[in-house]
N, C-alpha and C positions, 0 to 999 in steps of 0.2 A: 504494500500500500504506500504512494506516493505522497509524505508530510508534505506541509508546505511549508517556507518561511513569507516574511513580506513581500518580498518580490514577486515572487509566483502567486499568493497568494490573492493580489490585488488585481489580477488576469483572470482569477478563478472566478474570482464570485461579483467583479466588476459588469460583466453581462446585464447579471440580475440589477445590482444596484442602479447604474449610469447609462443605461439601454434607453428608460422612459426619458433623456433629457432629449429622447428623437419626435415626439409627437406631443410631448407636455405643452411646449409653445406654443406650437400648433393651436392646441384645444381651449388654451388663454385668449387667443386672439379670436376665436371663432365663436367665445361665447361672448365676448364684449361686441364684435360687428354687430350685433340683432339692432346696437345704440347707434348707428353710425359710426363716420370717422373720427369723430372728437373722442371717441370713448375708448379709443386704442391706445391713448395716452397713458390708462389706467393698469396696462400691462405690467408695467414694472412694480409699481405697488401692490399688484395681485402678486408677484414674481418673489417679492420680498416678503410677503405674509407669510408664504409658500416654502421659501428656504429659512424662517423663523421655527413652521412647523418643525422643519427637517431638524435643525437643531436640538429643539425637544425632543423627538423621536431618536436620534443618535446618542443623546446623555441614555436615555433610557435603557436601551437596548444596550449600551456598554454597561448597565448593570444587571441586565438578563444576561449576559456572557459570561460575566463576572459570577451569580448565583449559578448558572446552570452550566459550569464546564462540558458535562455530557452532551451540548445540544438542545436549550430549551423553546422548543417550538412551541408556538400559541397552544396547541392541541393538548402537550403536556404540561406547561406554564397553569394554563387554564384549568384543566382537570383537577392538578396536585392543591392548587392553592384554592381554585373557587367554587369546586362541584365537579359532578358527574355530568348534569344537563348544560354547564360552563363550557364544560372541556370538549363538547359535543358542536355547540355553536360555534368553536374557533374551530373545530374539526370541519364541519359546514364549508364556513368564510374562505378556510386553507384552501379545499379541494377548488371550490368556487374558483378562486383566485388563480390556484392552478392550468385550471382550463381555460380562463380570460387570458391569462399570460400569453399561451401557446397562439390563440385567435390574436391576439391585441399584435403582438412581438411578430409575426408573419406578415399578417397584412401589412402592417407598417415600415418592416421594412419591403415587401414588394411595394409600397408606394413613391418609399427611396430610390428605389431603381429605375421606378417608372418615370419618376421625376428627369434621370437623366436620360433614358429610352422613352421620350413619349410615346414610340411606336407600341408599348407593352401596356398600357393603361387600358385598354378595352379587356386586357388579359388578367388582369389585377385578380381577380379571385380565384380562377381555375390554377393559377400560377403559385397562392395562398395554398389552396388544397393540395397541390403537386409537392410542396412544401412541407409541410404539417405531413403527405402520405410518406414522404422519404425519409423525415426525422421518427417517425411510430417505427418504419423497418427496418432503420439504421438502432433504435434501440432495440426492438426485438430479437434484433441477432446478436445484442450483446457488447455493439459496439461503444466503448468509452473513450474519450478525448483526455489526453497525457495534458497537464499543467501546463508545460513547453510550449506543446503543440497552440493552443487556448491562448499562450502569453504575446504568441506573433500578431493575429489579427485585434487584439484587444490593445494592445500597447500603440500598435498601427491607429487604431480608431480613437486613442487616448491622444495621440500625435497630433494628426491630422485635425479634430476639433477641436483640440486647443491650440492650434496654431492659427485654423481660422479664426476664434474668439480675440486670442490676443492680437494680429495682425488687423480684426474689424475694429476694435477700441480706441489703438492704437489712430488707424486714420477718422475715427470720429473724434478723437483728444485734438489730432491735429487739424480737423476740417477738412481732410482732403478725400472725401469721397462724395458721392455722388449715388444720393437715394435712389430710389423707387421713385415713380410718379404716386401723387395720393388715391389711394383703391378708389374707387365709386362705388360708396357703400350708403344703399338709402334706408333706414333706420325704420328699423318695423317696431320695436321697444324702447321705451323711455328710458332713462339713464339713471336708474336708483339703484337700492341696493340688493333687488332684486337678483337685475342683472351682471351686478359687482359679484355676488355670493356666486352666481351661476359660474360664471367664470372661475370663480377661486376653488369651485367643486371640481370643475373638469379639470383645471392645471395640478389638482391635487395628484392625480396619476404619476406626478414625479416622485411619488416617496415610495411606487410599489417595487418591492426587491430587496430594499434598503435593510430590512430584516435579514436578510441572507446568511450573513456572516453568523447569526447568534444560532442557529439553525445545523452550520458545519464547524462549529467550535474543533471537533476530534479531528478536523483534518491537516491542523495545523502543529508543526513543530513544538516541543517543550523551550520555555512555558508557552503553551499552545492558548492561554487566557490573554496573556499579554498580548503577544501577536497576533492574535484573530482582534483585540479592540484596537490597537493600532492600525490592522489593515481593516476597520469600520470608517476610523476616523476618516483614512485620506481617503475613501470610498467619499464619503458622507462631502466630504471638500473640493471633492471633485465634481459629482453632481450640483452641487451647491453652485460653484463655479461656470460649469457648461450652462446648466439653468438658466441662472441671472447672466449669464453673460450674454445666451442669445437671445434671452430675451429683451436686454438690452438694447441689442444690437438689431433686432426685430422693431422696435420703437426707434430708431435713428434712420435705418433703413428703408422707414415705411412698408416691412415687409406685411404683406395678406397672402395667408397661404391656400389653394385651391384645393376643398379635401378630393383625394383621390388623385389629384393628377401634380401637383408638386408641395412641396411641405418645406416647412421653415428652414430646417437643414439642408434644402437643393437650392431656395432663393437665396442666402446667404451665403452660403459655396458657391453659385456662381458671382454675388458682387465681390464675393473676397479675393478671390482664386481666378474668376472668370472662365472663360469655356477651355480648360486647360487639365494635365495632368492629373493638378493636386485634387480637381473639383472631382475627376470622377471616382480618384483616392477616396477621398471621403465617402460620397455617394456607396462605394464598396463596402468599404470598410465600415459603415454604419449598416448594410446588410447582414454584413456577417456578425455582429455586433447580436441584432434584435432576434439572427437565426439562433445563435447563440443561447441571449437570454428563453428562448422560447426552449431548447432543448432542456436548461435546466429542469424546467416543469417536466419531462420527462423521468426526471430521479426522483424529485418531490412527490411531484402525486402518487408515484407507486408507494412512497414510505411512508408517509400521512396515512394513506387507503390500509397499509400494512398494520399501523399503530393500531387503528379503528379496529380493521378487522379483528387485531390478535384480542382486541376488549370485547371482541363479540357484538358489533353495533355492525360489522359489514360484513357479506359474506366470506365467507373463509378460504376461498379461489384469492382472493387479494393479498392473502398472506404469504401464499407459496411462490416458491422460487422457482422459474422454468427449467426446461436444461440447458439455457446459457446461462447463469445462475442471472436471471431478472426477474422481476417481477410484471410476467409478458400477462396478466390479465388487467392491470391497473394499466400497464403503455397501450395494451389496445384499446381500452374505455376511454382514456383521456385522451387520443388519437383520434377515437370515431366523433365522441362529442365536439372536440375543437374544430372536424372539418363541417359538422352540421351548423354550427353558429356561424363561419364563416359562411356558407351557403342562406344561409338565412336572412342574414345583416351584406349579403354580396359585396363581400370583401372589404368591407366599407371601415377604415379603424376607428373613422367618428363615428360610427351608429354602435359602434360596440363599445367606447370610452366610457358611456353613460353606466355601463352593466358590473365597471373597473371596481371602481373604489372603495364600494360601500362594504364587500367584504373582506378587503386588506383593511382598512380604517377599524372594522369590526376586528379584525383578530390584533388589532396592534391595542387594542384599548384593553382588548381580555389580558393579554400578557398584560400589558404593565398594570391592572388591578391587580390580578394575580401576583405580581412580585410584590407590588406594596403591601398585601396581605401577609405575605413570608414575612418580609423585612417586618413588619408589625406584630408577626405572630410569634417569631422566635427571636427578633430584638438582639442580632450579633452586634460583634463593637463596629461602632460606625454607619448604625443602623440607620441615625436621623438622619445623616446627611444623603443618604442614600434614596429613604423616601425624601428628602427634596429635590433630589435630582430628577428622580421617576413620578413625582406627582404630578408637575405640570405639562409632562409629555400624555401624563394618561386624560387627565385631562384637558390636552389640545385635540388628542387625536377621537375622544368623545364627544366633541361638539364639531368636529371637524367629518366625524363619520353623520351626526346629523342635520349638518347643510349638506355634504352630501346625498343622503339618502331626501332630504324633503326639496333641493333646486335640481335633483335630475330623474326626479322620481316618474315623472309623465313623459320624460327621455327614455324611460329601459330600467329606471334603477326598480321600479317598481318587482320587476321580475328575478331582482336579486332579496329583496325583501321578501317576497313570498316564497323564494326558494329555500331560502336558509333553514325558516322550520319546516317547511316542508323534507329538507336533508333530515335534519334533529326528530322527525316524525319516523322518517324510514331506520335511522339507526334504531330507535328505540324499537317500530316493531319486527326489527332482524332480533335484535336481544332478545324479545321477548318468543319468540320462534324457536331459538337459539335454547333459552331457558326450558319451554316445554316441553321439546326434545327429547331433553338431559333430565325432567323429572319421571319421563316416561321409557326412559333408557336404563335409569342406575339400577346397579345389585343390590343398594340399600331397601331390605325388608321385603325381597324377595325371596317366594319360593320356589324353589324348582316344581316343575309339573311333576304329580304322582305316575299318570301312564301319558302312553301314547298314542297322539292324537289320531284318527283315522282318516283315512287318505284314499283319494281315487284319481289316478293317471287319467284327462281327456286330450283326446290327440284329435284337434281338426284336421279334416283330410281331405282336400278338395281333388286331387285325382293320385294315382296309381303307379310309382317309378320306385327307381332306386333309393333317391333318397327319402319315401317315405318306408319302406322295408327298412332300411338304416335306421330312420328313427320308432318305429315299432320294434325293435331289436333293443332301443335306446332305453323304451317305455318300460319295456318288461324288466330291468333290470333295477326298476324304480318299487313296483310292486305288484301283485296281482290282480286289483280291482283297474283294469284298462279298460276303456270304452274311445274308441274310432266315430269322428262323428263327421257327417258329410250334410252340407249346408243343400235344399236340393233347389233348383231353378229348372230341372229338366228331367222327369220324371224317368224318361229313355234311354238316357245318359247314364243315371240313377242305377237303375236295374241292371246294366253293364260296366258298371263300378261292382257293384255288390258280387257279379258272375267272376269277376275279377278276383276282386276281394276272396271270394271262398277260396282261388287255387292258392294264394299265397298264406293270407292270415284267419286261416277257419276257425280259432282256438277266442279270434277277437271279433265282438258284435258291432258291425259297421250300424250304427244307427242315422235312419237318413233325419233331417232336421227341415222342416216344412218354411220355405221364405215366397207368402203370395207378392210381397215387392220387391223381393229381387234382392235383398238385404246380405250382403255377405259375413255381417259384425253379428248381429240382434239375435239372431239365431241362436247363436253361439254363445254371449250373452246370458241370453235367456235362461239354457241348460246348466249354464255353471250354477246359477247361480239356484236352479233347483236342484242341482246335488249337492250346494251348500248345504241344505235341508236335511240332508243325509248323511254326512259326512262334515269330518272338522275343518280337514282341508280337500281343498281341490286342486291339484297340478295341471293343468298348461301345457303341455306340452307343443311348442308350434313348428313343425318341419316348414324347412326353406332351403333354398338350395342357394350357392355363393357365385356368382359368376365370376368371370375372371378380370372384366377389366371394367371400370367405375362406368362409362358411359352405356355397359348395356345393360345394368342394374335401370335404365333408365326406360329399358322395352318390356320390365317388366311389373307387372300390378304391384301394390306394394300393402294390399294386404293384412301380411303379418304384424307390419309397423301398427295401422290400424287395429288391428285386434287386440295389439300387446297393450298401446294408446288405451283404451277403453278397460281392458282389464286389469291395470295397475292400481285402482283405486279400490277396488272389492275386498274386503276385509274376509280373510280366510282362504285367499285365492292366490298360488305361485304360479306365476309365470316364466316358463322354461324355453331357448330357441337350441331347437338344434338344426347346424346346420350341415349342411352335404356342399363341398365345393367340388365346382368343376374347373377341368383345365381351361385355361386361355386360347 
């Protein structure tokens, strides 16, 4: 397993953290236009609210790193310190977040790219899901990215936009550049603070990720506490930086970004850079960048999905390991879900921003109650200063979660509000599924049966070959009470089944089974379940024969599936396949 120290590390988990500083501006500018052009002014002071949050959030969470060396994720944070139904709703928000990621980090960088390929902007979505399908297969089979590898395009995209930042300041310090014309934007919304909050909801998308670091504590070198909050901080300063700087620089420039077809980060790279190397540097490198942070969700939601499951709140397929050692049932759920949203919202990364924040805002507020609660419950030294470091981030990002959720809630956030307990609805009745199972499974106060049950072998038989001889050979080894039963539609047929019948299996009563609709299932059906009557158990037994190559299973009735379908539910009824293959 590959430690990290600082320097690698700040490539590993930079993705997640400094990725949103690619469409945060964006989504500032786009929610202040509804005011006109005078209200683009307000950018920077939304920008600065924004990187205040951040600060708060960054003290905080270097004291979740600091309490949870192991890795303290919302899920566990929440759980340990505030509940069971706590640690449930940050378990919710996580996975939520997860799958936004994936949808939000594609689109947006295909609109990077398309920014400098206009020719690919009609292609924006199908290009998303080609995306999203290649990272689900590239984990499935196992594939992971070396630290190394990870440190070239991330340092590349750390370069390249901070040299545009500092090179655009630099000629707006000196006045030697040359804006944008002012957009023509006709104001549908008055200018209160309405539309200030709206704004400050959407740019809030620059803090998702930012928890990353407290999350992968183990992956770092000893002391791996100290190093992982070092590489938070210049994470936390680096965003803070790219953020307000283009944003900044978005307000000097008169930049308006077109969603879908060019974004803050292409109009900027082109007045910094102009139509030249470095512009389409960036351009790239901010692709691989948002590719990047999108694959993390890849690792995440399989281990979140894993925590859950192992507590029993999600099915127990999410726990296991495939044979690449992944967790290939959580990469294909978060793979299939992420390309349906995008299909849905048509690749659009503003139609999907609105759906972002409210459960990252949500699981950032659970942790840091949750730690305040620790720090307050077991009072180590240095306890107070601690909860005053963590009190005012938990309470920024608790009122910050509801201007989000109430100024984008008729945008989409709605469906992240109703989702949440809807998730917290479905953990609880896996548990409780889970629970009845296991009350009606244990040895506890058990007694073993005094005799044994009584039993009768029924073998449907719809016509006369080899492998049903095979499976009559099968039956009798099962027990003596066998009964052959033949479903009839053809009384002619019938009778020359039975003539049959006598030369091979005389010793066994073909009983014909009467269907006036032609019913192949009910028949059959019907008689189990009046030998139920008779008998404790009933066996099953269904002959089929195996072909040899998948697409002619496809010329034939399929029957058995049907009957097996139908008689899985009957209480006191075993269902047995045997089957007979043929050569290819």
């Amino acid at each position: 397993h590959e430690r990290l120290g600082v320097l690698l590390g700040v490539p590993v988990f930079a993705s997640d953290a400094i990725s949103s500083c690619a469409y945060a501006t964006d989504e500032i500018l786009i929610g202040l236009s509804v005011a006109g052009v005078a209200a683009l002014t307000l950018s920077v002071p939304v920008a600065m609210a924004i990187v205040v949050v951040l600060v708060l959030v960054t003290l905080s969470y270097q004291q979740i790193i600091r309490a949870y060396p192991e890795g303290g994720g919302a899920y566990t944070v929440a759980k340990e310190n505030i509940g069971r139904r706590a640690g449930l709703v940050a378990g919710a928000a996580l996975l939520i977040d997860y799958i936004l990621t994936v949808a939000v980090s594609m689109t947006s960088g295909v609109e990077n790219l398309a920014s400098a390929v206009p020719a690919l902007v009609p292609y924006r979505m199908w290009l998303s899901v080609l995306g999203i399908v290649l990272l689900t297969w590239l984990n499935l089979r196992g594939v992971r990215e070396s630290a190394r590898v990870v440190a070239v395009p991330v340092y590349v995209f750390i370069a390249t936009a901070g040299t545009m930042v500092l090179l655009g300041l630099g000629r707006v310090i000196s006045g030697d550049y040359q804006p944008y014309p002012l957009p023509d934007l006709q104001p549908t919304h008055h200018l209160g603070a309405w539309v200030v909050l709206h704004s400050f909801a959407s740019g809030c998308v620059a803090l998702t990720g930012i928890e990353a670091v407290s999350n992968g504590v183990q992956a770092f070198r000893e002391p791996h506490v100290r190093n992982a909050r070092i590489v938070m901080a210049i994470l936390a300063c680096l965003l803070a930086c790219f953020f307000f700087g283009m944003s900044t620089l978005s307000r000097a420039f008169h930049v308006m970004p077109a969603p879908g077809t060019q974004t803050v980060m292409s109009l900027l790279g082109r007045k910094v850079f102009g139509e030249t190397w470095a512009y389409y540097l960036l351009q790239f490198s901010t692709l691989t960048i948002l590719i990047l942070a999108a694959n993390t969700s890849f690792q995440g939601f399989p281990r979140v999905a894993r925590l859950i499951a192992q507590d029993g709140f999600l099915p127990r397929q999410l726990a296991n390991l495939g044979d690449r050692l992944v967790f290939a049932n959580g990469i294909a759920l978060l793979g299939a879900i992420a390309v349906a949203l995008v299909i849905i919202f048509r690749g659009s990364t503003h139609a999907l921003i609105p759906l972002y924040s409210v459960g990252v805002f949500l699981s950032f507020t659970l942790s840091q109650v949750g730690l305040l609660r620790r720090w307050l419950r077991e009072r180590p030294p240095g306890w107070f200063w601690s909860v005053l470091a963590c009190a005012p981030g938990a309470l920024a990002t608790g009122l910050v979660m509801c201007v989000v959720a109430a100024a984008k809630f008729v945008y989409g956030a709605w469906m992240v509000v109703l989702a949440i307990p809807g998730f917290v609805r479905m953990f609880l009745r896996v548990r409780q599924h889970y629970d009845a199972v296991a009350r009606q499974l244990t040895l506890e106060g058990f007694e073993r049966p005094k005799q044994r049950p009584t039993n009768v072998v029924v073998v449907p038989v719809a016509s006369l070959h080899r492998g049903t001889v095979f499976a009559m050979e099968y039956a009798k080894s099962l027990g003596k009470n066998i009964r052959a039963v033949h479903v009839v539609t053809n009384e002619e047929q019938f009778e020359a089944l039975k003539r049959r019948w006598q030369q091979w299996e005389p010793d066994i009563p073909l009983i014909g089974l009467p269907s006036p609709y032609r019913s192949l299932v009910r028949p059959v059906i019907e008689y189990v379940i009046a030998m139920r009557t008779q008998f404790d158990t009933v066996t099953v037994l269904i002959p089929e024969f195996v072909v040899g190559r998948w697409w002619e299973q496809l010329l034939h009735n399929q029957s058995a599936i049907l009957l097996d379908w139908s008689l899985r539910h009957l209480k006191g009824v075993q269902v047995l396949h045997f089957r007979y293959q043929l050569e290819p």
